[in-house]
DRENTI-935720 format. One record per residue: residue in one letter; x negated, y, z of N, C-alpha, C in turn. Coordinates in steps of 0.001 Angstrom, whole numbers, plus 500000, padded with zeros to 6 digits. Atoms other than C-alpha are relative to their C-alpha. Example, Ala and Ser with C-alpha at 12.3 -4.5 7.8 and 13.67 -1.06 7.14 Angstrom:
2
A499110498810500000487700495500507800499100501200500000;S500820498810499940486330498940507140500770501090500730;
END
This chain:
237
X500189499541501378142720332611486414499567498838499110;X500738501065500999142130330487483488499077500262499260;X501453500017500382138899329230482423499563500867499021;X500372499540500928139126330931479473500395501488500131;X499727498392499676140176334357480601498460500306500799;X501042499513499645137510334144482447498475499747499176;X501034500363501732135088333413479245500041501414499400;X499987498810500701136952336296477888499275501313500935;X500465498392498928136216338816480852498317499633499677;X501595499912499992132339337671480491499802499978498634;X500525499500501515132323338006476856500198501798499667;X499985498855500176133768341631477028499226500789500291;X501073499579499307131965342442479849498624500478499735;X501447499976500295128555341446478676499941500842498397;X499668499213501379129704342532475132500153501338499479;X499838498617500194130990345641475568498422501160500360;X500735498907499612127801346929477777498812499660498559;X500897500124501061125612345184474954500117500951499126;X499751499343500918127209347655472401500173501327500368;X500165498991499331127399350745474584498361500186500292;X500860499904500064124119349922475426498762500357498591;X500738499879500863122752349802472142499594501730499757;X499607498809500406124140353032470966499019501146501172;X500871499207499607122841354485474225498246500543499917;X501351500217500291119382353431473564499170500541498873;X500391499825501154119466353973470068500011501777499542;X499688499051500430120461357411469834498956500719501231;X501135499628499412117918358064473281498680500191499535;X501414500016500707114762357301471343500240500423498735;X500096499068501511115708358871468233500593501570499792;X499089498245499994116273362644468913500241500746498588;X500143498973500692114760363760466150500922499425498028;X499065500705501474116710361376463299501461499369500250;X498496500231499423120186360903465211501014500078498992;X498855499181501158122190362690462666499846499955498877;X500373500351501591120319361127459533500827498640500084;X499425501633500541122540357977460443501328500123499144;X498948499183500487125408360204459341500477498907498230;X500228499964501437123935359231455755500385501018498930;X499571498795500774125607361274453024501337500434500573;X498887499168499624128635362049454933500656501405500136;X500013498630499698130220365580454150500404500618501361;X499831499509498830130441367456456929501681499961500484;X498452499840500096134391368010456320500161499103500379;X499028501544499764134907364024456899499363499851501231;X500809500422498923132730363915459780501465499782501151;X499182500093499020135671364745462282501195498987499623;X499305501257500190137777362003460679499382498907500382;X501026501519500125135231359650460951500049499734501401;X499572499918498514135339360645465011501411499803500509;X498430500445499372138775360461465358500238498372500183;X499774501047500328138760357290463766499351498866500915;X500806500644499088136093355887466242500925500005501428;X499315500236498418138190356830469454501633499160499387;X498628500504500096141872355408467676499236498292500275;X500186501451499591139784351856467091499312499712500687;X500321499983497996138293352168470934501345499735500481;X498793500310499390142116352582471946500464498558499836;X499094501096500212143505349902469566499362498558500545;X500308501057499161140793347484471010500255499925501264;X499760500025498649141421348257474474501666499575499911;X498613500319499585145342348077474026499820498170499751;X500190501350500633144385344776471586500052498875501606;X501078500977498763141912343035474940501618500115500975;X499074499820498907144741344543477613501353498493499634;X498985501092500065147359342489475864499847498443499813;X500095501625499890145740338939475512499554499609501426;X500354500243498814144141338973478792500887500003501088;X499215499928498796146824340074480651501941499803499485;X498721500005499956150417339204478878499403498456499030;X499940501545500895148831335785476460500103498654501796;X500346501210499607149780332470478237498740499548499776;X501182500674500815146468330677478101499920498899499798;X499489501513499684147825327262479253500927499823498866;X498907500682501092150647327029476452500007500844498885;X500266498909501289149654329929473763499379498732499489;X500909500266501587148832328446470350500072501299499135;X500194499020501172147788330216467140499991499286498722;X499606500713501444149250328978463885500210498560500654;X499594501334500300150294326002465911499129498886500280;X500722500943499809147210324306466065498332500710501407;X501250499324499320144138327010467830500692500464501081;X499440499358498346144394327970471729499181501004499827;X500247498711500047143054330598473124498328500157499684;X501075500158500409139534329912472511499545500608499115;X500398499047500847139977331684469112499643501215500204;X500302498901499435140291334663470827498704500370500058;X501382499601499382137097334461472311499158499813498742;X500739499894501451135344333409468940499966501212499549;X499725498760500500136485336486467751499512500951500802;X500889499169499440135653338723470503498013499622499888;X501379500223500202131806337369470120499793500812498431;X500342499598501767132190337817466257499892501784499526;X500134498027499754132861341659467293499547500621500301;X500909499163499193130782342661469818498594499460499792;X501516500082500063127802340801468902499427500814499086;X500376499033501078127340342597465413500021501031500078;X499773498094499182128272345743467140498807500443500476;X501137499701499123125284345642469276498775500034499249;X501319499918500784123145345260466242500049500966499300;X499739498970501894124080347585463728499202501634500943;X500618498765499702122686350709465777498260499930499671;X501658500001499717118987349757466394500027499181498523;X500301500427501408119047347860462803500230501687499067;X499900498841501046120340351457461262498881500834500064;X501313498946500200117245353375462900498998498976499392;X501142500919500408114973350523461714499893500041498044;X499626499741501462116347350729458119498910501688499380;X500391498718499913115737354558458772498384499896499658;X501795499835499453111754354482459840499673498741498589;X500100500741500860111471351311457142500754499313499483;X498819500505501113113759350846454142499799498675499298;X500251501797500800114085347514452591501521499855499674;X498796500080500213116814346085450774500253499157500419;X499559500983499176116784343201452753500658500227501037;X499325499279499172117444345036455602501637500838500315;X498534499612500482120333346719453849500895499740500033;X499124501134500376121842343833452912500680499732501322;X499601500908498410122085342360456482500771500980500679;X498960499216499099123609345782458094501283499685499368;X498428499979500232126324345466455888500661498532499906;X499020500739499239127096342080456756500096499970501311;X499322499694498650127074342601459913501010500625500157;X498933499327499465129409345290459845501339499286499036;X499099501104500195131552343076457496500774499157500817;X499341501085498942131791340410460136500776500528500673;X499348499575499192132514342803462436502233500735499244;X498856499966500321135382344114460262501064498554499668;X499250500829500618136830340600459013500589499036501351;X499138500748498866136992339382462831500780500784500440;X499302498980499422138698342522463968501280499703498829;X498002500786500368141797341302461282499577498714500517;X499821500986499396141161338128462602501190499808500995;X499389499194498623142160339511465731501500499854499528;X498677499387500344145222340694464355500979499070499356;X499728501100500469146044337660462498500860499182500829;X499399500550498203145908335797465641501100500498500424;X498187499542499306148590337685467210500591499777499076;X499526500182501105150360337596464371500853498694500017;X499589500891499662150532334211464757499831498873500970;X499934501203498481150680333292468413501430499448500251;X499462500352499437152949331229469605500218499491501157;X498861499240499730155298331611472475499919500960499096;X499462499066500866156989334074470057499808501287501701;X500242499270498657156083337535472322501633500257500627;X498379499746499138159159338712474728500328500993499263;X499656499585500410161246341173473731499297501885500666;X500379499094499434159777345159473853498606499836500057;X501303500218499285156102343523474339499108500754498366;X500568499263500828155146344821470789500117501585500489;X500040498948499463156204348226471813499237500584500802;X500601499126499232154764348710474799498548499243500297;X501497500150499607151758346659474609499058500179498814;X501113499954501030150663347495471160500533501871499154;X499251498655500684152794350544469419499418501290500975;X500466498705498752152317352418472741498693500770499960;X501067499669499797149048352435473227499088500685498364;X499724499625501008148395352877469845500248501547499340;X499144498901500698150617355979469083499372501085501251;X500701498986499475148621357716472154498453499778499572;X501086499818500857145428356990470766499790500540498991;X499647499280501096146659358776467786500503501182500312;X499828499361499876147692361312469497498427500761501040;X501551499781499777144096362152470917499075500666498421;X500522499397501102142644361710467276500597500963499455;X499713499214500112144765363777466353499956501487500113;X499844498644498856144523366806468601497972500062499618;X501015499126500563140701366626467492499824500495498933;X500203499596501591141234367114463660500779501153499957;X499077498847499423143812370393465148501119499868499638;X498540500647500151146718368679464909500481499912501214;X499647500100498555148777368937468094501273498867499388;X499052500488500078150597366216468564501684500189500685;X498275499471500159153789367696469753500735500773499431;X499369499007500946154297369678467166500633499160498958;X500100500747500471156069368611464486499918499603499096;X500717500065501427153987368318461684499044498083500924;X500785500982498938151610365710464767501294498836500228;X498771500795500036155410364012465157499818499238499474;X499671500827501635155586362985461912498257499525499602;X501197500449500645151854362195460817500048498952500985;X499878501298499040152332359489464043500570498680499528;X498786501167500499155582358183463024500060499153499031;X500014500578501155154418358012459547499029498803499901;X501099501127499800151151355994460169500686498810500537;X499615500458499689153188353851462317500554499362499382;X498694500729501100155978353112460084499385499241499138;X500692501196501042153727351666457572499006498982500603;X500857501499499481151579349188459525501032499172500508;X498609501052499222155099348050461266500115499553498566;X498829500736501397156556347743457471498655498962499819;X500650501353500135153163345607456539500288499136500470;X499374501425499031153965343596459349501015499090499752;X498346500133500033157661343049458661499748499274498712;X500362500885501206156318342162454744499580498939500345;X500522501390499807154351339309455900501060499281500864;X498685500500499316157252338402458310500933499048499141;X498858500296501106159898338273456069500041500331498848;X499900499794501359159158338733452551501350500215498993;X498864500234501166162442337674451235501252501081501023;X499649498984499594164113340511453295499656501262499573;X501319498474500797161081343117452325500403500164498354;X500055500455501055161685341556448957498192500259499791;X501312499538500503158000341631448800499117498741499720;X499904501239500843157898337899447852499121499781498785;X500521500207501366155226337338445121499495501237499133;X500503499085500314154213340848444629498807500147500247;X501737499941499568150489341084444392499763501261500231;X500435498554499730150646344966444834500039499664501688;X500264499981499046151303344141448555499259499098500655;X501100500550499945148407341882449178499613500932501334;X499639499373499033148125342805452732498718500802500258;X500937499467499872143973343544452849500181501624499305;X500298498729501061144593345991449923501018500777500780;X499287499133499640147410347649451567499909500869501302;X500790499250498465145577348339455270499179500868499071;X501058498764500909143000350041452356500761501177500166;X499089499388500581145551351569450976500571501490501122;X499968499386498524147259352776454497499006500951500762;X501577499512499217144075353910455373499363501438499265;X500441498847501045143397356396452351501015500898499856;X498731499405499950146954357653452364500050500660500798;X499380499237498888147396358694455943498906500865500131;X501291499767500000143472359934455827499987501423499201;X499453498407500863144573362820453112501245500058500563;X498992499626499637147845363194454717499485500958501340;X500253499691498409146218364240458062499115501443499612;X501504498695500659143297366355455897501060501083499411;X499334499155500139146141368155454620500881500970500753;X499771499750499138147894368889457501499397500917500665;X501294499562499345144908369813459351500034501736499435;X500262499169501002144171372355456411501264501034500297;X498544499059499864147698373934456623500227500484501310;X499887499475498396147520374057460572498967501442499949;X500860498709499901144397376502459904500037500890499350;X500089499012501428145397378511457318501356500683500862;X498944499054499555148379379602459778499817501063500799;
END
């Protein structure tokens, strides 16, 4: 195995139980204020908010599955010039802030400060801006991947993780209303993709409406009432 796979397995490793651990800990000693971390969340979004927690559990696990076990580590670059090393930067940049943000949210809780404030939400910043990192990276690794390896090492996994969240907001995914709310989510993170690809194909060349941060927003608020509607119409039958 190479050195750095094995960097990565002891960064996940230790990483992942660090952030499992937290959570376990954090939510053990706080029985009685568990559900004040909620904050103002209406109750209605709550089960989005859960779904949304097990799809980006999947998409990291498919994410980890595919650098560890299909990236060259000996001849992968990234943009050309970064090996795999970034990787691992990035996994740190993810799981370390992960492991804080629980026991910093009950601490906030028991004593408010805006200093305190401040700092959860960069943390969870970081944690969001390395997680596109992440994505970046692939994006632009080179070896170009084989043919099918998007499919089945990222779409796949992916499109059953979505079919999970799904099935808790009462959406069955073989129905096909669950079909289509898949296909559709899908279709638009592939087309982002394909924009940054090839622009002058997309024609999306110099258009600041597709500005790719704003359009994962975007993606994100769209399919989010598409699903709440759905949902809504599944129970009303």
């Amino acid at each position: 195995m190479h050195p750095q796979k094995r960097v990565m397995a002891l960064i996940n490793v230790v990483g992942g139980l660090a952030v499992l651990g937290s959570y376990a800990y954090g939510l053990y000693t706080n029985p009685h204020t568990r559900l004040e971390i909620w904050g103002g969340v209406p109750e209605s979004l709550k089960p989005f908010y859960t779904a949304s927690m097990l799809l980006a559990a999947a998409g990291y696990f498919a994410f980890t599955y595919f650098i560890f076990f299909r990236v060259d580590a000996e001849n992968a670059r990234i943009g050309g010039q970064y090996d795999v090393r970034l990787f691992n930067a990035l996994y740190v940049a993810i799981l370390g802030p992960s492991a804080l943000w629980m026991p910093m949210t009950f601490e906030v809780l028991y004593n408010p400060t805006d200093g305190l404030w401040f700092v959860i939400r960069v943390v969870l910043a970081i944690v969001g801006f390395a997680s596109l990192g992440l994505i970046y990276a692939l994006l632009k690794l080179d070896p170009r991947l084989p043919p099918n390896m998007l499919r089945e090492g990222l779409v796949r996994p992916v499109r059953d993780g979505l079919t999970r969240a799904l099935h808790l907001v009462g959406i069955e995914a073989s129905s096909r209303a669950g079909r289509r709310c898949i296909e559709s989510l899908l279709a638009q993170v592939m087309h982002v993709v394909r924009m940054s690809q090839a622009p002058h194909v997309t024609g999306a060349r110099g258009r600041e409406d597709f500005e790719r941060r704003e359009m994962v927003r975007h993606i994100a608020r769209f399919s989010a009432a598409g699903l709440r509607s759905c949902a809504v119409r599944g129970r009303g039958r």
